[in-house]
N, C-alpha and C positions, 0 to 999 in steps of 0.2 A: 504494500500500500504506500502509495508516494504523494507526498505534498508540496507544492512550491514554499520554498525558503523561501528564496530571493532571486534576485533576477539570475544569480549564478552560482546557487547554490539548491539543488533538489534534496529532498529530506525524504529518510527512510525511516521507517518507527518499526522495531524489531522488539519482540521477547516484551509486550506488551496488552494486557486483559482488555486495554481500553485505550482506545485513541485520543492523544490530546489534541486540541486547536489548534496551538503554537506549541513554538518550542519553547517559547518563557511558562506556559501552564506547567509544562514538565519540570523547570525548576521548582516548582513550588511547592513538589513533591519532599523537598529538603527540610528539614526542621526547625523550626526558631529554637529548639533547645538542646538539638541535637541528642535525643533520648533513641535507642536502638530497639529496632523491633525482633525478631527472630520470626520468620516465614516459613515457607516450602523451601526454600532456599535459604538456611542459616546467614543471619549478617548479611545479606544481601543487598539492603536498602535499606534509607535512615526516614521514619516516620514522622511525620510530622505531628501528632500529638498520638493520645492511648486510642483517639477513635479514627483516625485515619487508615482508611484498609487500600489505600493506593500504591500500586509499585510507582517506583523508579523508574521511567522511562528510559527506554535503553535507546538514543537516537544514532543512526548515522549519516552525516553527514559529506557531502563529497562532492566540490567542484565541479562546473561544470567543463567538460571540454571548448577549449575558445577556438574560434574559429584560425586555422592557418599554422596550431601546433601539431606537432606529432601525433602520429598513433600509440598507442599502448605499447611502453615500453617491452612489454613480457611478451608480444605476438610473435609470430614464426620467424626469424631470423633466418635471411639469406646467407648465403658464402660472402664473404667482404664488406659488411654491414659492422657496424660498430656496436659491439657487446650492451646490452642495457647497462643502464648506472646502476648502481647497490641500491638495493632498497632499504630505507631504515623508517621502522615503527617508532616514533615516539612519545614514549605515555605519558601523559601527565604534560605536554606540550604545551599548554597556557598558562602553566607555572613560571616562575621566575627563571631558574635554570633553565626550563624546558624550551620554555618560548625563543628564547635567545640561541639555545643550540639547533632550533628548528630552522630558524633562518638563515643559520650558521651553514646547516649541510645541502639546503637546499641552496644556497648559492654557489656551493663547492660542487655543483649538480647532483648530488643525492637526488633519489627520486623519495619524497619524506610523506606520511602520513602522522599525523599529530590524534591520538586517544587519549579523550580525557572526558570526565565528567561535569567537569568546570564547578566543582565541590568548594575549587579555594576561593572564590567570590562570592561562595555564600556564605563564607566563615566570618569575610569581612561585614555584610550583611548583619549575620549575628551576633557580631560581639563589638559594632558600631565602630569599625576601627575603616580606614580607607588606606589607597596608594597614597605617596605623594603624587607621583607622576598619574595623569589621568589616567585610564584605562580605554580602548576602543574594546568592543565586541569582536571574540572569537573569529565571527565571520566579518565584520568589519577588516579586521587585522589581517585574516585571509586575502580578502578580495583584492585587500591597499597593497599587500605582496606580489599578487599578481599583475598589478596596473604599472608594477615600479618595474617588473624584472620580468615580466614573461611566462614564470616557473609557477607551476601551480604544487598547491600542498594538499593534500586529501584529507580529509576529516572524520574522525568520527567518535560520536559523541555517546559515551554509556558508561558502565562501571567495566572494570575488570574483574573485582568481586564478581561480577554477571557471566561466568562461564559463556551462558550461547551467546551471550554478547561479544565476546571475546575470542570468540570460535568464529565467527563470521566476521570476525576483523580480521583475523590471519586466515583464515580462507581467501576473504577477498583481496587481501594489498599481499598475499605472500613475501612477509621481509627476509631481507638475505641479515640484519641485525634490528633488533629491539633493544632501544634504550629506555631503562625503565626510572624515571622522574615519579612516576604516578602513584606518592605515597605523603602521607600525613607530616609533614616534616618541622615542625615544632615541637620541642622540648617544653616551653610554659604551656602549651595548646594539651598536651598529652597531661598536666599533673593540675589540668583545673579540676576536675573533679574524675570520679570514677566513668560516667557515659562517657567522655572525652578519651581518659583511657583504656576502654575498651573499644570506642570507634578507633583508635591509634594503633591498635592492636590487631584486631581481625582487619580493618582496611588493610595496611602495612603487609602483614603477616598471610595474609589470605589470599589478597590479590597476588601476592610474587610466588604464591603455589600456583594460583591460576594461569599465571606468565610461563612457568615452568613447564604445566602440564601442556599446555598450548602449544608451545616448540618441541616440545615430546611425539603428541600428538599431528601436527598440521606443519611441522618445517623443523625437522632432528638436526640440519645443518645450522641453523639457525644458531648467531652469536649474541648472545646477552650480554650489553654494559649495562652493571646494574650501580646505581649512585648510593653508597653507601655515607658511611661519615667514619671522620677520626675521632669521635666520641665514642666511638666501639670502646675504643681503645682506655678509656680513661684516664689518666694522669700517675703512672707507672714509677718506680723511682729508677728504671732500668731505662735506655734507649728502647724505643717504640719502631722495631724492624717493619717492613713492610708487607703485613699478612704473615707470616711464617718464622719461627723463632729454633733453632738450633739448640738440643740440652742436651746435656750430659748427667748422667742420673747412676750412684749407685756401679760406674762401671759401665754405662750401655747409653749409646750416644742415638739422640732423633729429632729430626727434624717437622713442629709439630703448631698447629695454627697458635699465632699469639693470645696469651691471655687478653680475656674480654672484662674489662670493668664498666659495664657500662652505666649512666647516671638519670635515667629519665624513663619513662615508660617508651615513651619514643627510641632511644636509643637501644634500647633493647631488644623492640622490633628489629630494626638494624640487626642487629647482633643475630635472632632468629633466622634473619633473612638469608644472614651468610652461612649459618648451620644446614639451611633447609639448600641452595646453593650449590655449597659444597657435596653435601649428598649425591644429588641429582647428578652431579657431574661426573662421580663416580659411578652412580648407580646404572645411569641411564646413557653416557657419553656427552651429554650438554657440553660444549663451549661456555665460559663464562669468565669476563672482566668483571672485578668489583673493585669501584672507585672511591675509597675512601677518603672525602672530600673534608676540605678543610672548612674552614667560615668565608663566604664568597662574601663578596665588598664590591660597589659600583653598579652602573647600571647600562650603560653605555656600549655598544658593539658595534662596529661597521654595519651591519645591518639594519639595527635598531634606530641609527642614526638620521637614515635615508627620512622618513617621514613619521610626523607627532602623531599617526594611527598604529606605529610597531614602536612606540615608545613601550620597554621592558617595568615592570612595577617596582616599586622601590618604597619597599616596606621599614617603618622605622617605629613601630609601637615595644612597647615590650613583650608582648608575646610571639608574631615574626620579627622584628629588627632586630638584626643582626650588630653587634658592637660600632663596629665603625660607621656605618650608617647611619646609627642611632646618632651616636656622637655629632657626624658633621648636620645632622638636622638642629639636634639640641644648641651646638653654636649658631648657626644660622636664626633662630627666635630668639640667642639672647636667654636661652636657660642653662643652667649650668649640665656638665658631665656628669651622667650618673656613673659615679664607678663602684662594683659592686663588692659591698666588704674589703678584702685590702687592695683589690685589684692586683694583684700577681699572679692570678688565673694567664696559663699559656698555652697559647694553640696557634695550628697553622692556619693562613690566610694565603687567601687568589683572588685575582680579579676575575672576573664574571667571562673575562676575553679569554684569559686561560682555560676556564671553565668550559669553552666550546673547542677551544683546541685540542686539550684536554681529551674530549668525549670523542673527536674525529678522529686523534691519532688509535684509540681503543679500537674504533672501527677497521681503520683501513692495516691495524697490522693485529689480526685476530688472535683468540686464545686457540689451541687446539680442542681435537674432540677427547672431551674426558677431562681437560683442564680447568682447575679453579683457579686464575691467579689474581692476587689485590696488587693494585696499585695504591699509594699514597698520594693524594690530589691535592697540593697546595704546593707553595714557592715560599713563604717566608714564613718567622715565627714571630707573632708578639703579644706582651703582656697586656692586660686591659689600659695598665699605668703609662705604657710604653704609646697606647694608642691612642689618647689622652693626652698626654704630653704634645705629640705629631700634632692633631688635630688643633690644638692651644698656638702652637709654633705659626698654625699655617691661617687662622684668626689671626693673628696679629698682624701677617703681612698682609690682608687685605682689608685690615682696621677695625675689625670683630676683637673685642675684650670679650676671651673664654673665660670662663669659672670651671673647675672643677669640685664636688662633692663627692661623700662617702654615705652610700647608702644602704640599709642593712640588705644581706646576700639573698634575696629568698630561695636559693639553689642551697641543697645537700654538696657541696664540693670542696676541695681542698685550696687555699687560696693563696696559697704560700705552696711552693712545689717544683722539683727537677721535671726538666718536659725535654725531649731530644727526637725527635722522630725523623727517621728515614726518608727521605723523598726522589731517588733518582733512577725508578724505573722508567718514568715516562719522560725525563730529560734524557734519557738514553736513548730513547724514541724519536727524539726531536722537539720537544717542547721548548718554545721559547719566552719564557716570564716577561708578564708585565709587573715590575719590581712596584712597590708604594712609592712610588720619589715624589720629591717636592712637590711638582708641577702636576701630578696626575693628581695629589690630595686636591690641591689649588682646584684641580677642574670637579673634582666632588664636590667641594665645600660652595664652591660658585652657582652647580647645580641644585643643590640644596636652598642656597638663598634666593634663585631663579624662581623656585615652587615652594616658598616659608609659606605663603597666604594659604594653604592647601593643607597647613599644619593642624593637628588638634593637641592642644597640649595637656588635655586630659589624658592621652593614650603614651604621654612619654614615660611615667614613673611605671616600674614593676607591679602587678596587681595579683599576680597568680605566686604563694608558695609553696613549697614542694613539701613542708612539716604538715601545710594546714588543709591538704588535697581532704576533700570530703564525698561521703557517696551521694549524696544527695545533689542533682543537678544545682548547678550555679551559674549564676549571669553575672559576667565578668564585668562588665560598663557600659555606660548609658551615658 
């Protein structure tokens, strides 16, 4: 059953009891409180109150053919025709990461489909939080891709939770790699209350079984990058090797995944994801990169740049805002730096360009069949104090008086601590860092003051902590 999108977009409604109008009725199927239902289908779809018996519209979405482009990449190939491009699945494509590396491969001529549910816009929806940077519409963002460059991106719109939704995604786009974006990726978001962490949990956790059985099922060749994080890892007193650790035990020496400490319900998913992974890849012969990602900073990509409809989001509340982010917004209004507890919390950091680079060199130089390997994803290391200080430095040369403050931690974590982590599989690959220098803060903090009116600064202090998580649903801000 098909319906006109838009003028270049036709709309398929699959794995559905009941046809919606539009595709905005379908969102509405999402929760104001995010409470889980359990169905025919366990964790499936998130309810919008105890008497809502609506599924989850499972939509696909997918460009139309313009006139004067090629045929179908995958059709019968003659003798001295040029091989089709790689295809890459990208879940969770309207995400931050996602979106940016979508653009990223489709200009590098990927042939890209972007899955996603578009769940992270209605998180900001529920808990009253916005981008700084505006947002365009999924298909808006598509179209304005196409009018720039020629290249179309395919779409399709449902859960990955949703097996046949997800079966009819790799059925139809057969990827030769799936990059998988497509999970719950806050830490504050995962310990506001108990629904929160268990939507973090079976989301996270479920779906990348789903991802697995999928390329099990419908494409065995099939290369997984899947975006993990360096919170696996915890804050160890040892160097933090990359993925795999070398012991000597008693006389009997092995080579054996690194300890996992992980700090959040979220991160733990993580942490599951690469157990469940690992398995698979042994079990089944899976391919699979995991990118254990650092804290990504910036917003900005050659692609994203082209037009203010692929402007990428740039989240700064405290539950997505990431450290530096947050920082150059809080200078930019004139609020001071929240730094958390003593601020000697250390981790690695990337810029967002890395971040696609990053994801394309996983692609084009694959894992074998049967292999799990982690890469370490970040270029530099710094303290909250260190980032802080930068941020104060790079206010003053543009006549912004920073403050900094101490504010109690609401994280379980060590705040004082040895941190070393390994990072040079994917500099061995060819990665080329974009370093924090001077001039690139300068061009943060400028973007930042560019879009202050856009700011809420009800949403800058911490509101979620991790002693006082309760089970009883909670509404974060208003």
């Amino acid at each position: 059953m098909a319906h006109l999108l838009s003028a270049s977009c036709p709309l398929n409604i699959s794995c559905s009891k009941t046809s919606p109008k539009s595709l905005k009725q379908s969102s509405s199927a999402f929760p104001t409180s995010l409470t889980l239902r359990t169905s025919i289908q366990p964790f499936k779809t998130l309810s919008l109150n105890k008497n809502n018996t609506k599924k989850l519209f499972s939509v696909r979405a997918t460009t139309l053919q313009q006139p004067g482009t090629k045929p179908d990449s995958t059709s019968g190939q003659t003798s001295g025709e040029q091989p089709r491009p790689t295809r890459v699945m990208v879940i969770g494509g309207d995400g931050y990461c996602g979106w940016a590396t979508s653009l990223h491969l489709s200009n590098k001529n990927y042939e890209v489909a972007i899955v996603d549910n578009l769940v992270r816009r209605h998180f900001d929806d529920q808990l009253g939080l916005d981008s700084l940077t505006p947002i365009s519409s999924i298909h808006d963002r598509i179209r304005r891709w196409r009018s720039l460059t020629q290249k179309d991106i395919n779409l399709y719109i449902g859960d990955v939770c949703d097996f046949e939704f997800l079966s009819e995604a790799f059925t139809s786009f057969k990827p030769d790699a799936v990059v998988h974006f497509g999970e719950q990726r806050s830490a504050p978001y995962s310990m506001i209350d108990r629904s929160r962490a268990l939507y973090t949990q079976q989301n996270n956790v479920l779906g990348t079984l789903n991802v697995l059985f999928a390329i099990k099922e419908f494409s065995e060749d099939c290369h997984l990058v899947k975006l993990g994080t360096m919170g696996e890892y915890g804050t160890p007193n040892i160097d933090i090797e990359e993925g795999y650790i070398t012991i000597t035990h008693n006389g009997r020496t092995d080579t054996l995944p690194y300890p996992k400490q992980a700090s959040s319900f979220y991160h733990l998913s993580k942490v599951h994801d690469s157990n469940n992974i690992a398995f698979t890849c042994k079990a089944w012969g899976i391919r699979a990169t995991d990118l254990n990602q650092g804290v990504v900073y910036g917003v900005r990509t050659a692609e994203t740049e082209m037009h203010e409809e692929l402007y990428n989001r740039f989240d700064y509340d405290g539950i997505f805002g990431t450290a530096l982010n947050r920082f150059c917004v809080q200078a930019a209004v004139g609020h001071p730096l929240t730094v958390y507890g003593k601020g000697g919390q250390t981790r690695g950091y990337l810029d967002i360009r890395d971040t696609v680079q990053c994801v394309e060199l996983a692609i084009s130089n694959p894992a074998k069949r049967g292999e799990f390997r982690v890469f370490n994803q970040f270029t530099e290391q710094f303290s909250v104090n260190q980032l802080a200080s930068l941020v104060t430095k790079a206010g003053e040369k543009l006549g912004i008086e920073v403050q900094t403050i101490s504010v109690p931690n609401p994280r379980v974590e060590a705040e004082e601590h040895y941190y070393n982590a390994k990072h040079m599989k994917l500099i061995e690959l060819g990665l080329e860092p974009h370093l924090l220098s001077d001039s690139l803060l300068d061009s943060l903090l400028n973007f930042a003051v560019q879009f202050k009116d856009r700011v809420d600064t009800k949403q800058i202090m911490p509101s979620v902590s991790w002693r006082k998580i309760g089970a009883k649903p909670k509404t974060v801000s208003a």
